[in-house]
C-alpha positions as CSV (number, residue, x, y, z in Angstrom):
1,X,-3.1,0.8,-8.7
2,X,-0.4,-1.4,-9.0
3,X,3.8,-0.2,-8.8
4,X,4.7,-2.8,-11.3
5,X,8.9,-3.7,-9.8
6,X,11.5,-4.2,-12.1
7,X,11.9,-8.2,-11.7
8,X,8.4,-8.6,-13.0
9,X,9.2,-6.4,-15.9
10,X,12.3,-8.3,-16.9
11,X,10.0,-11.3,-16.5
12,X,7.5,-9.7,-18.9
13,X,9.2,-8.6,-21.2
14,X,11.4,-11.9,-21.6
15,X,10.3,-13.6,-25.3
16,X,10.3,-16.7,-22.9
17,X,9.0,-15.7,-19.6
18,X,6.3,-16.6,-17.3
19,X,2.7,-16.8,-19.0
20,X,1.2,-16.3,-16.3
21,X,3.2,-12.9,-15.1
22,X,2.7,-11.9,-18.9
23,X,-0.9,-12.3,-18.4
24,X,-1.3,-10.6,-15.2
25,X,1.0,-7.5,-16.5
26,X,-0.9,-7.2,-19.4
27,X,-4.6,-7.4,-17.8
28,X,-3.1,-4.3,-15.3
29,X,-1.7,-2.6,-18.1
30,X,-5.3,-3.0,-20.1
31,X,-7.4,-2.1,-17.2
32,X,-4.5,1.8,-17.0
33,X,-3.8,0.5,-13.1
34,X,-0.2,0.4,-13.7
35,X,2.5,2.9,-12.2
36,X,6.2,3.3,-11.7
37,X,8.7,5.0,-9.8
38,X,12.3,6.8,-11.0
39,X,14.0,3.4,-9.5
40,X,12.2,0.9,-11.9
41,X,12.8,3.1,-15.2
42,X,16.6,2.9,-14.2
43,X,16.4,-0.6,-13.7
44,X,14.9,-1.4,-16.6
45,X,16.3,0.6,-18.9
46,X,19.9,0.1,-18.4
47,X,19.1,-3.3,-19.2
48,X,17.9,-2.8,-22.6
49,X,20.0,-4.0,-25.5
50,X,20.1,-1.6,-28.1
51,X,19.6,2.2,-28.7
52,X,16.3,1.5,-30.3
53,X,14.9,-0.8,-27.1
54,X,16.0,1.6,-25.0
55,X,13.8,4.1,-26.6
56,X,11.3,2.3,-26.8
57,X,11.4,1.2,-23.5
58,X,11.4,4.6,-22.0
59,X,8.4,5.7,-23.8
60,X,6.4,3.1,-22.8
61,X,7.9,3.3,-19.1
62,X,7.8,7.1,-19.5
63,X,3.8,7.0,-20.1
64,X,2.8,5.4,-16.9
65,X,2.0,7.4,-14.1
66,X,4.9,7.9,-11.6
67,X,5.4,7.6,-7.8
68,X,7.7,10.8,-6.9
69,X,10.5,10.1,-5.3
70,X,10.3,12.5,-2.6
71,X,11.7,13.3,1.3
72,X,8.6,10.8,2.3
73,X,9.8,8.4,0.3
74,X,13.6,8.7,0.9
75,X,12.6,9.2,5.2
76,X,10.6,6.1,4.9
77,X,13.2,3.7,3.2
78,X,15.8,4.6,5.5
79,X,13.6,4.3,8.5
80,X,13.2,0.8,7.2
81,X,16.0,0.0,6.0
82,X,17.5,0.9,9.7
83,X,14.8,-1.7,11.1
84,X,16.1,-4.0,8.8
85,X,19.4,-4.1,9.2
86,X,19.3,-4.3,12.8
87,X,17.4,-7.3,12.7
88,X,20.1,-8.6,10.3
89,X,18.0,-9.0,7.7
90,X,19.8,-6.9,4.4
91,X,18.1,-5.6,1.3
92,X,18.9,-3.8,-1.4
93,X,19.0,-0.1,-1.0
94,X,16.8,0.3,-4.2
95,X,14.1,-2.3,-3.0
96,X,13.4,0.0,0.0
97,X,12.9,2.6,-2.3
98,X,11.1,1.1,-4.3
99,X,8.7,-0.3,-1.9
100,X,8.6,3.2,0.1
101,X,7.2,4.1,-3.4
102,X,4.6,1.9,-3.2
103,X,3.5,2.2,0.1
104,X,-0.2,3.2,0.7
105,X,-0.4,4.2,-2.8
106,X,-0.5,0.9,-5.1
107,X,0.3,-2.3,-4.5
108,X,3.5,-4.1,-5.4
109,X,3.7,-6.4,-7.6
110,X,7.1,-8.2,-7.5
111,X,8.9,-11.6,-8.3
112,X,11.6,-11.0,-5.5
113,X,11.5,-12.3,-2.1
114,X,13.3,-8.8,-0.5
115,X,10.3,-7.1,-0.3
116,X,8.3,-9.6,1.5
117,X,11.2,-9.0,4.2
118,X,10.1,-5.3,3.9
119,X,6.6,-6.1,4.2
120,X,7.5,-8.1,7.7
121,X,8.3,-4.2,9.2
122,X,6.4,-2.3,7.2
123,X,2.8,-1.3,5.8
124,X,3.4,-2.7,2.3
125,X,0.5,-4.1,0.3
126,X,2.6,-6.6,-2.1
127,X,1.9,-9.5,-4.5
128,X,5.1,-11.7,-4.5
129,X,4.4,-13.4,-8.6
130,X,5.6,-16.8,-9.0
131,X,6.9,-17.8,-12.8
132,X,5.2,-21.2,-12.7
């Protein structure tokens, strides 16, 4: 399984983005390996455009099997995020989410360099995708 994060998605779902990030997305999304979590359909969809994009957006989000955001989840990320930060190295509140998502359930597949800095503390099996 894979917890497809929201900079990959953007990525994807650019007209010009990176061929190669379309083509990995869509050989996950072909193969039903594909997941999300409440955080990545926020992130996405506040993003889209119009009424109609947004619709269709969350359907096609909506349809994926989710990740609960749970007390796990939420324990997890702070515990992390508390590692983190007194190492001095900040992320994003949301990332630590997200990747508490992910963890030991799918792996992450991500175009931001955050969650590798999670990875460093934690148990996270993640795929950092380039846009070359």
């Amino acid at each position: 399984m894979y917890l497809i994060d929201s900079s990959v998605w953007i990525e994807y779902l650019r007209p010009s983005g990176s061929p190669k990030i379309k083509a990995k997305v869509r050989k996950i999304l072909e193969s039903e390996e594909a997941v999300t979590c409440g955080v990545v359909v926020v992130e996405i969809l506040r993003g889209a455009r119009t009424e109609k994009d947004f619709k269709v957006l969350r359907d096609s989000l909506c349809s994926l099997p989710a990740i609960p955001v749970n007390g796990e989840v939420i324990d997890r990320a702070s515990r992390w995020g508390f590692l983190l930060d007194r190492k001095g190295k900040q992320v994003p509140t949301t990332d630590l989410i997200i990747a508490s998502c992910a963890h030991k359930k799918a792996r992450l597949l991500h175009a931001d360099k955050d969650f590798e800095v999670i990875a460093s503390i934690g148990d996270l099996d993640q795929e950092r995708l380039l846009s070359a």
